[in-house]
C-alpha positions as a printed NumPy array, in Angstrom:
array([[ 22.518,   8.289, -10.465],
       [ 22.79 ,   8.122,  -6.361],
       [ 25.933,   7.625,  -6.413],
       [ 26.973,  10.585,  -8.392],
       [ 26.28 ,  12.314,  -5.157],
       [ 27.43 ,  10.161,  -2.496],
       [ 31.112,   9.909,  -4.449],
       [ 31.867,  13.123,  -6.031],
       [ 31.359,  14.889,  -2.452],
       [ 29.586,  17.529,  -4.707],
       [ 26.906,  19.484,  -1.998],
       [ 23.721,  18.637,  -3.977],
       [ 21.727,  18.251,  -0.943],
       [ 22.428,  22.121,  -0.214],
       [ 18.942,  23.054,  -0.375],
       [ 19.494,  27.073,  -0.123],
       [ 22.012,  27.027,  -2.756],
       [ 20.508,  28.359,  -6.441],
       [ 16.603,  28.885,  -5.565],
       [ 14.015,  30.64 ,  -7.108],
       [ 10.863,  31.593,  -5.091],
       [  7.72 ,  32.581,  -6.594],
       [  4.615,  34.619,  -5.364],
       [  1.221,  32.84 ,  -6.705],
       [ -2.391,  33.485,  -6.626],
       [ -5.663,  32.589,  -5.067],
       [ -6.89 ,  29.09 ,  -4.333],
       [-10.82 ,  28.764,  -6.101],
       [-10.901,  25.279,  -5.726],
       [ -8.883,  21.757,  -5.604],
       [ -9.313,  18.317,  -5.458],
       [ -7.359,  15.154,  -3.765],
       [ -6.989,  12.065,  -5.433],
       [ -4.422,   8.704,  -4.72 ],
       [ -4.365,   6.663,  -1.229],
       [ -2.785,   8.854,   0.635],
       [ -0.507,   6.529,   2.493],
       [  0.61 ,   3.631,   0.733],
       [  3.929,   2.148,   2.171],
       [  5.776,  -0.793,   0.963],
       [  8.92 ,  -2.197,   1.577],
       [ 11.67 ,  -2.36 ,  -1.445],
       [ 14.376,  -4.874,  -0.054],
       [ 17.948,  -4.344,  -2.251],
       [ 20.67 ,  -6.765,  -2.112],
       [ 23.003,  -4.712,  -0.775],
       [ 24.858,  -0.463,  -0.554],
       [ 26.324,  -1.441,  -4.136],
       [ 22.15 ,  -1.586,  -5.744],
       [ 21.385,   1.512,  -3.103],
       [ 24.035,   3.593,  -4.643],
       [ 22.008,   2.727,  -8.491],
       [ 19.096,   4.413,  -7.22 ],
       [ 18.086,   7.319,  -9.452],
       [ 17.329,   9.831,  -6.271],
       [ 16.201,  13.2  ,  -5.928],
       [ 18.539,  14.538,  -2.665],
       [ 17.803,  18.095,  -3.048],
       [ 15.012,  18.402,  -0.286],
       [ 17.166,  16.53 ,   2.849],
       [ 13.496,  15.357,   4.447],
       [ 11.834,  14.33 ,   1.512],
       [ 14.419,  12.042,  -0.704],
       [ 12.084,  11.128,  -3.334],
       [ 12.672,   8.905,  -7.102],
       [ 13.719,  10.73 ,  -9.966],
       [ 13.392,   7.929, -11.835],
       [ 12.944,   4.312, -11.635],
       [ 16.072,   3.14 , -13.223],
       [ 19.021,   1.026, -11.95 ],
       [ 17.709,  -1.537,  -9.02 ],
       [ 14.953,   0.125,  -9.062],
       [ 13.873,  -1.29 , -12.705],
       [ 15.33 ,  -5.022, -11.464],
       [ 12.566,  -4.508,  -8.063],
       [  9.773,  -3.433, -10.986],
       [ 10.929,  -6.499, -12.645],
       [ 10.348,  -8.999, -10.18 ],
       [  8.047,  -7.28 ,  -7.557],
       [  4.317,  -6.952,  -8.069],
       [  4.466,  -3.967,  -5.424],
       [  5.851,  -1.079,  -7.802],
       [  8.23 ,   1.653,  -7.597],
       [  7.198,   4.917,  -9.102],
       [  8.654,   8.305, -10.272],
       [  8.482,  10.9  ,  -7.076],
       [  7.811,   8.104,  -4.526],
       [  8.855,   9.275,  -0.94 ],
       [ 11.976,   6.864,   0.646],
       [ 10.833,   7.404,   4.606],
       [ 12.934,   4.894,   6.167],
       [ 16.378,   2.924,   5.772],
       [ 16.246,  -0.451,   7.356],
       [ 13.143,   0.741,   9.77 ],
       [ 14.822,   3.975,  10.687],
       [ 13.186,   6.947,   9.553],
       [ 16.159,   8.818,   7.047],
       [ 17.374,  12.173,   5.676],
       [ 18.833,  12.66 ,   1.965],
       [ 22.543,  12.745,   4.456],
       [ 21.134,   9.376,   6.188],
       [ 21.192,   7.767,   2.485],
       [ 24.502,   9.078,   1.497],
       [ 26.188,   7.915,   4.292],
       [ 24.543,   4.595,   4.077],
       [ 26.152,   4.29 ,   0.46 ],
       [ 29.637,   5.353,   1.885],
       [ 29.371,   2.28 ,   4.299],
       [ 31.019,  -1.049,   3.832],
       [ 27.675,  -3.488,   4.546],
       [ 27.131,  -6.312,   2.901],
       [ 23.25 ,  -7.575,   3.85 ],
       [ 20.13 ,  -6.03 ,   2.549],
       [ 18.694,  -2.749,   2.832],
       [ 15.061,  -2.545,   3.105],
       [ 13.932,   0.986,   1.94 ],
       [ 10.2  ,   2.048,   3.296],
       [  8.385,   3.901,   0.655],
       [  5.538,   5.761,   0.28 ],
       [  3.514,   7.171,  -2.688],
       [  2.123,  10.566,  -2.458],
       [ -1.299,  12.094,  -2.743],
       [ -1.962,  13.685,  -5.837],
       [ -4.095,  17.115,  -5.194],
       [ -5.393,  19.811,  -8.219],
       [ -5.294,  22.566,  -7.006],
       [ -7.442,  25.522,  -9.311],
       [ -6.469,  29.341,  -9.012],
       [ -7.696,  32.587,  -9.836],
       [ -5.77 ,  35.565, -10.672],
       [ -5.487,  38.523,  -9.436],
       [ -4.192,  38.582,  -5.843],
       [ -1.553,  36.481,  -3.937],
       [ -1.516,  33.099,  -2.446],
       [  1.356,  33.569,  -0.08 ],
       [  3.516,  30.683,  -1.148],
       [  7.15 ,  29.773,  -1.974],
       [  8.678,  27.517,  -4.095],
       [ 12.55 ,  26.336,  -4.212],
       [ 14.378,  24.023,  -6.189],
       [ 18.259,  23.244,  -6.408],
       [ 20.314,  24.007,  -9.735],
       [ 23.499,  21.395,  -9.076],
       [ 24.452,  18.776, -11.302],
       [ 22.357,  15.94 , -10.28 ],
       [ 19.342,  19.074,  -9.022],
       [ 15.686,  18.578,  -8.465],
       [ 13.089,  16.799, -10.621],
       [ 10.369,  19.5  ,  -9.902],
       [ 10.227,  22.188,  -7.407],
       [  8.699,  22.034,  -3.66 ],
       [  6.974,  24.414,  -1.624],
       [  8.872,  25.64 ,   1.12 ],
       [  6.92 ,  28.204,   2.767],
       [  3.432,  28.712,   3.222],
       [  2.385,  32.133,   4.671],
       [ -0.722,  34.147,   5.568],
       [ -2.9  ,  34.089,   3.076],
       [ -5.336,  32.289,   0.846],
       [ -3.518,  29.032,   0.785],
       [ -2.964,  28.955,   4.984],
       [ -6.898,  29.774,   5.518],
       [ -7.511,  27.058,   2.989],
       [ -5.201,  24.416,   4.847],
       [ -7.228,  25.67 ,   7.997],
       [-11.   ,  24.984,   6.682],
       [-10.173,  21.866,   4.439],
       [ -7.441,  19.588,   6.04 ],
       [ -7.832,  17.188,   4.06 ],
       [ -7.06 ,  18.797,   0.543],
       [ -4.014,  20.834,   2.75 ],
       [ -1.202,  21.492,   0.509],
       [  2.455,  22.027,   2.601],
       [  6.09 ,  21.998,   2.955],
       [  7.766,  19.37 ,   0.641],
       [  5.001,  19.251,  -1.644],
       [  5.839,  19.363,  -5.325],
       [  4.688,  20.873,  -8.343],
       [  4.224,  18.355, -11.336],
       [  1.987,  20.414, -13.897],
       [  0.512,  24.026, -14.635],
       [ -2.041,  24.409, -16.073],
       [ -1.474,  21.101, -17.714],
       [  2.357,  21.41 , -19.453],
       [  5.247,  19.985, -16.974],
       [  8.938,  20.557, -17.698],
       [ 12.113,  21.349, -15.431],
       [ 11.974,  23.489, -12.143],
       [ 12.51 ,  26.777, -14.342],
       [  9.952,  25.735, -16.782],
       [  7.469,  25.622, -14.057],
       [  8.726,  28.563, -12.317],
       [  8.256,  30.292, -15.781],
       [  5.041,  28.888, -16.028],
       [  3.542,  30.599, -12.996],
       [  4.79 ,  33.432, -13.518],
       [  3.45 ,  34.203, -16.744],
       [ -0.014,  31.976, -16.607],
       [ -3.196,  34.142, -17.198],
       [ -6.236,  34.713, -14.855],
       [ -6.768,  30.545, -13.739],
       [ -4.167,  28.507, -13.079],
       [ -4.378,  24.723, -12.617],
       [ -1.585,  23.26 , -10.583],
       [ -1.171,  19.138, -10.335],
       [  0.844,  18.862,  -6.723],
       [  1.929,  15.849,  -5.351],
       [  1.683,  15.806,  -1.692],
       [  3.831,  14.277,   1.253],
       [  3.131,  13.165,   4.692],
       [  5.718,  15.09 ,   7.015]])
């Protein structure tokens, strides 16, 4: 839970620490799908039902739900606005927030509401063709309390950038992660494993975020 980070002083949101980065292959086609930018605002009765979040701290700009348990599930309860897996928290009480902005929120002795801002992220497919190389990274942390899936961290020349330049809107980037390949999900490494090892077309299910 959240609190497992903000308490144990463990450095889960250590991004560098224990990543894998994988080469992958060239873009044939993708498609966008979801709103786009959907906020809401999920109002919790205090730091003691912020530190029962289930968060993913891994990436520091793009905190995002691991799961939707603890207040979380009481908000889904009572709220016709729902929280989902792998939405984006961008702001804590109207100020826009890091992973380190949350934690130290939790640390703090407040006693009114915090009002999270959250947004739900695009969903894009994204279809590839081996052979050659797309010219991106991917990262994910392997602490304790790590990430749910991994994110791209680096997008460089190549098949993917040129893409990005001639179809904006369908733009995959920084913070995005990978859900599926080829249809099968699983943990960072299972992923990871995944692309390495896929055959000639690969079809990747990315969520994307707007930073």
């Amino acid at each position: 839970m959240f609190c497992g980070a903000c308490c144990t002083g463990e450095s889960e949101l250590v991004v560098q620490s224990d990543s894998s980065k994988v080469p992958m292959t060239p873009m044939v086609a993708a498609m966008s799908s979801g709103p786009g930018d959907e906020r809401f605002v999920l109002t919790l009765p205090g730091v003691s039902a912020l530190k029962s979040l289930d968060l993913d701290l891994s990436d520091n700009k793009c905190v995002i739900f691991a799961s939707c348990d603890g207040a979380a599930a009481e908000w889904n309860k009572q709220s016709l606005v729902q929280v989902f897996p792998y939405d984006r928290v961008i702001e804590i009480n109207g100020q826009p927030c890091l992973a380190t902005d949350l934690v130290e929120k939790s640390k703090s002795e407040d006693v009114g509401t915090v009002n999270l801002t959250v947004e739900r992220p695009q969903k894009r497919l994204l279809y590839l063709q081996k052979p050659g190389r797309l010219g991106m990274d991917l990262t994910y942390t392997k602490t304790r309390k790590g990430s749910v899936k991994p994110w791209i961290t680096n997008i460089s020349d190549g098949l993917v950038n040129q893409w990005n330049v001639n179809m904006p809107e369908l733009s995959v980037g920084a913070h995005d992660r990978i859900i599926t390949v080829n249809g099968s999900g699983g943990t960072p490494a299972d992923l990871v494993q995944l692309l390495s090892s896929a055959d000639d077309t690969m079809h990747l299910e990315v969520l994307h975020y707007n930073i």
